[in-house]
ROSE-4610 file (N, C-alpha, C; in Angstrom, 1 decimal, always signed):
// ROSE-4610
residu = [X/X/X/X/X/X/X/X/X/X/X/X/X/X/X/X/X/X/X/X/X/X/X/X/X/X/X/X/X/X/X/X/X/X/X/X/X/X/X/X/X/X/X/X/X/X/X/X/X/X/X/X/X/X/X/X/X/X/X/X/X/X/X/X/X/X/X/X/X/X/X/X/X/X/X/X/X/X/X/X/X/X/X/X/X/X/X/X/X/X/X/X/X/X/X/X/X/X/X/X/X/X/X/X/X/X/X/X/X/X/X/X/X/X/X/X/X/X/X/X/X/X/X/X/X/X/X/X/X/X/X/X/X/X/X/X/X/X/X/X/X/X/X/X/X/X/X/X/X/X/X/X/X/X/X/X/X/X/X/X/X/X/X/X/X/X/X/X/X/X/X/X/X/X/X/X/X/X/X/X/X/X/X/X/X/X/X/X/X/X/X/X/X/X/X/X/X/X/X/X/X/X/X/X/X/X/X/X/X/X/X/X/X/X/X/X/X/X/X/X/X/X/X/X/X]
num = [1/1/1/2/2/2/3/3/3/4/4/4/5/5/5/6/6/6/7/7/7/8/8/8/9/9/9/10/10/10/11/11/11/12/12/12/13/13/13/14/14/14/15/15/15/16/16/16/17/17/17/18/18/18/19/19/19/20/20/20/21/21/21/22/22/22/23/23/23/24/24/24/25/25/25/26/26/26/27/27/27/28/28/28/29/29/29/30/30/30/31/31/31/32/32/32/33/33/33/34/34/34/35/35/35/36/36/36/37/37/37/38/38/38/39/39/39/40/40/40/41/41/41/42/42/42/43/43/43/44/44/44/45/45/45/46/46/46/47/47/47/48/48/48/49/49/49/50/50/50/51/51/51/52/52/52/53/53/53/54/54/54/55/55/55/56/56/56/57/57/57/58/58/58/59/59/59/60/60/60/61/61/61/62/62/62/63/63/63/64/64/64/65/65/65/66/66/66/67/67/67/68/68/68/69/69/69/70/70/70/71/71/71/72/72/72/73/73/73/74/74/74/75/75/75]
x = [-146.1/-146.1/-147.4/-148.5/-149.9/-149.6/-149.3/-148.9/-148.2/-147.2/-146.5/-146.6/-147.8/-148.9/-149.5/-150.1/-151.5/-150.4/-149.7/-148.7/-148.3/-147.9/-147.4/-148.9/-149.6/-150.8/-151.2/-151.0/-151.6/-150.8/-149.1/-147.9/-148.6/-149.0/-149.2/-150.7/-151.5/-152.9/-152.1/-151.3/-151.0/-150.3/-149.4/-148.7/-149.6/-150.3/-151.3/-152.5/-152.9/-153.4/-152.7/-151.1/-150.0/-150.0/-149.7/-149.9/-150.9/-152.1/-153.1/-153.4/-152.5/-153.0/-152.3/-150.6/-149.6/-150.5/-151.0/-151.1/-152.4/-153.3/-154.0/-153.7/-153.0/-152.1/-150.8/-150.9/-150.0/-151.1/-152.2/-153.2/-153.4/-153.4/-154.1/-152.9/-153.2/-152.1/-151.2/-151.1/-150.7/-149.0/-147.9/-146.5/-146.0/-146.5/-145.5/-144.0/-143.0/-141.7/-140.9/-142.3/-141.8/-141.7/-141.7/-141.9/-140.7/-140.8/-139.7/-138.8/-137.8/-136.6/-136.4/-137.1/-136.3/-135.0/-134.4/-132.7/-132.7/-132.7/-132.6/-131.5/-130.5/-129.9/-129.7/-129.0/-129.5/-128.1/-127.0/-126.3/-126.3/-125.3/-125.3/-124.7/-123.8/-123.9/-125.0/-125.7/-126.9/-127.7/-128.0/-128.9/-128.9/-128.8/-129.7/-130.6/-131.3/-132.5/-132.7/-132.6/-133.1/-133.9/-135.0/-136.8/-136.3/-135.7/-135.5/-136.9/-137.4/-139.0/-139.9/-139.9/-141.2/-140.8/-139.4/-139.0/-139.6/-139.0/-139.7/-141.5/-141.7/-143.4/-143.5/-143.7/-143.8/-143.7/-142.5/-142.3/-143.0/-143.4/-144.5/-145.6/-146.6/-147.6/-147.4/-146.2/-146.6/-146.3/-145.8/-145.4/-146.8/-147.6/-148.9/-150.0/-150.0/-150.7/-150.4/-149.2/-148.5/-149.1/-149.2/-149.4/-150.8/-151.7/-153.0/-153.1/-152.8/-152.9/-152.9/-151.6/-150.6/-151.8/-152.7/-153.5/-154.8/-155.1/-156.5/-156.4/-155.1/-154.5/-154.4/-154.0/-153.7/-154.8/-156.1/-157.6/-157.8]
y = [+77.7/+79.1/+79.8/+79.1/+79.3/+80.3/+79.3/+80.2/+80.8/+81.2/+82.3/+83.5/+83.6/+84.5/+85.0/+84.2/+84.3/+84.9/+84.9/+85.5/+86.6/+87.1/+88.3/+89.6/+88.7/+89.7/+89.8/+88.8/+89.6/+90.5/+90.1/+91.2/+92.2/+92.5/+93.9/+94.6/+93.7/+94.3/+94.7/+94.0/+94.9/+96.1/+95.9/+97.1/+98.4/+98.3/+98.9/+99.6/+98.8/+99.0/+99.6/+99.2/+99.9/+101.6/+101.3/+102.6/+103.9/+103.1/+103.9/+104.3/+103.4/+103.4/+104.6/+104.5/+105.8/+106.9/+107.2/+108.1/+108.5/+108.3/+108.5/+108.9/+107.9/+108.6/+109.7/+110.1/+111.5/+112.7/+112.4/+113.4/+113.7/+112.5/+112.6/+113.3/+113.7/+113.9/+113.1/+111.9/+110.7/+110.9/+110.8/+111.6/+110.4/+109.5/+108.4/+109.0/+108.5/+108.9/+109.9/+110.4/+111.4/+111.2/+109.7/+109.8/+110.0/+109.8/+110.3/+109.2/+109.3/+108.0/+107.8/+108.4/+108.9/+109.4/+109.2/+110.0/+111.1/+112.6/+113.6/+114.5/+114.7/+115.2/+116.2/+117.4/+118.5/+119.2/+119.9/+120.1/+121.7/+122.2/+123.1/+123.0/+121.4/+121.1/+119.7/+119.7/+118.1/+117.8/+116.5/+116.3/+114.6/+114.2/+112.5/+112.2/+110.9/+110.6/+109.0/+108.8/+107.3/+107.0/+106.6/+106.5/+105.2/+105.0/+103.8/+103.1/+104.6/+103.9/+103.9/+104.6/+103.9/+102.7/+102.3/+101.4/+99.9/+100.1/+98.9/+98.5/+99.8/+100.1/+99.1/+99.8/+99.2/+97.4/+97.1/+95.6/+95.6/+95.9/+95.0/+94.5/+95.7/+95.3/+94.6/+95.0/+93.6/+92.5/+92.2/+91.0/+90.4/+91.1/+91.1/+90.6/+91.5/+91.1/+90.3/+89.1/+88.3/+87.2/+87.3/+86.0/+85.9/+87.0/+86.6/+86.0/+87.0/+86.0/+84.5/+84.3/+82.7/+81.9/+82.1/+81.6/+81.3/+82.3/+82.1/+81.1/+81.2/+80.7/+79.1/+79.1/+77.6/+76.5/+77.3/+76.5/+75.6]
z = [-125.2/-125.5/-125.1/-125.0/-124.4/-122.8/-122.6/-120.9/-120.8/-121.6/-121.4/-122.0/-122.5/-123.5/-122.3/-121.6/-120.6/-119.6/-118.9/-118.0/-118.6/-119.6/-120.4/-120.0/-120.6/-120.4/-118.9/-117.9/-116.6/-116.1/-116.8/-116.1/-117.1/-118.1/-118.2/-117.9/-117.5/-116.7/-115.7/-114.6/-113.1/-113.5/-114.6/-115.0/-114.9/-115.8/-116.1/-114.8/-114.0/-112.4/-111.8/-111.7/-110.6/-111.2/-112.6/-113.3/-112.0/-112.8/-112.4/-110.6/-110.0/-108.4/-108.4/-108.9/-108.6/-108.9/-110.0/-110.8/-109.6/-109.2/-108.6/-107.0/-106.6/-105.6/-105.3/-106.5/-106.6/-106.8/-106.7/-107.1/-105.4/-104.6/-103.2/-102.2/-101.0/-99.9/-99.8/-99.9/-99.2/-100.0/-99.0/-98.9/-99.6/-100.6/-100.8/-101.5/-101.1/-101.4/-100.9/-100.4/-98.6/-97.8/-97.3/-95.8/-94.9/-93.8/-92.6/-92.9/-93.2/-93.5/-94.6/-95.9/-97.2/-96.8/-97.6/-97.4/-98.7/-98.2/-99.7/-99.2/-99.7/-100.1/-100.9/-100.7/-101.6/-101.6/-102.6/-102.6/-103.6/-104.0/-104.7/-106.3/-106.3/-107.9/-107.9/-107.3/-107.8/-106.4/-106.5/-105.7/-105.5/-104.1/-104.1/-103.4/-103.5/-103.0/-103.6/-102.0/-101.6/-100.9/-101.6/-101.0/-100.0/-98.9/-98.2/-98.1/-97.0/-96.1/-96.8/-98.1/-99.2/-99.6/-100.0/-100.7/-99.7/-98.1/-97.6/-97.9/-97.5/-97.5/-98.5/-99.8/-101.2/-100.9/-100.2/-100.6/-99.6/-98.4/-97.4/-98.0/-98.6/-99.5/-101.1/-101.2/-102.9/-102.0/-100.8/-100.7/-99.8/-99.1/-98.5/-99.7/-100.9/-102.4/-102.8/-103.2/-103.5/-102.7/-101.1/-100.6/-101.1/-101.1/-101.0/-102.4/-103.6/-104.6/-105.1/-104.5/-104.1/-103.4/-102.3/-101.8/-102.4/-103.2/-104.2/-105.1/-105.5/-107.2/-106.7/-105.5/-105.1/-104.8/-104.6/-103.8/-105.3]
């Protein structure tokens, strides 16, 4: 149960960092969730929207953050 204490709390420190990266990057220029290859749709009873090209973005770097971590954690 030790370790799964100690994992609980780093998942909510990144929580917590991701939080704050977004939040700060919604303050800046930077078009995340806009970019060219979002899919938005706009109608006259609703609306959709499918962040595709953030959505890849996003997974390049957690998966770029991920390896590096994976490599630290492993020495």
């Amino acid at each position: 149960m030790d370790g799964i204490g100690k994992y609980m709390m780093v998942a909510g420190a990144l929580l917590i960092i991701g939080g704050a990266v977004i939040m700060l990057l919604s303050r800046t220029n930077i078009p995340i969730g806009r970019l060219p290859g979002d899919i938005r749709i706009e109608g006259e009873n609703g609306s959709f929207y499918f962040p595709i090209t953030s959505s890849i973005l996003a997974s390049v770097v957690f998966s770029i953050l991920l390896n590096l971590i994976g490599k630290f954690l492993n020495k």
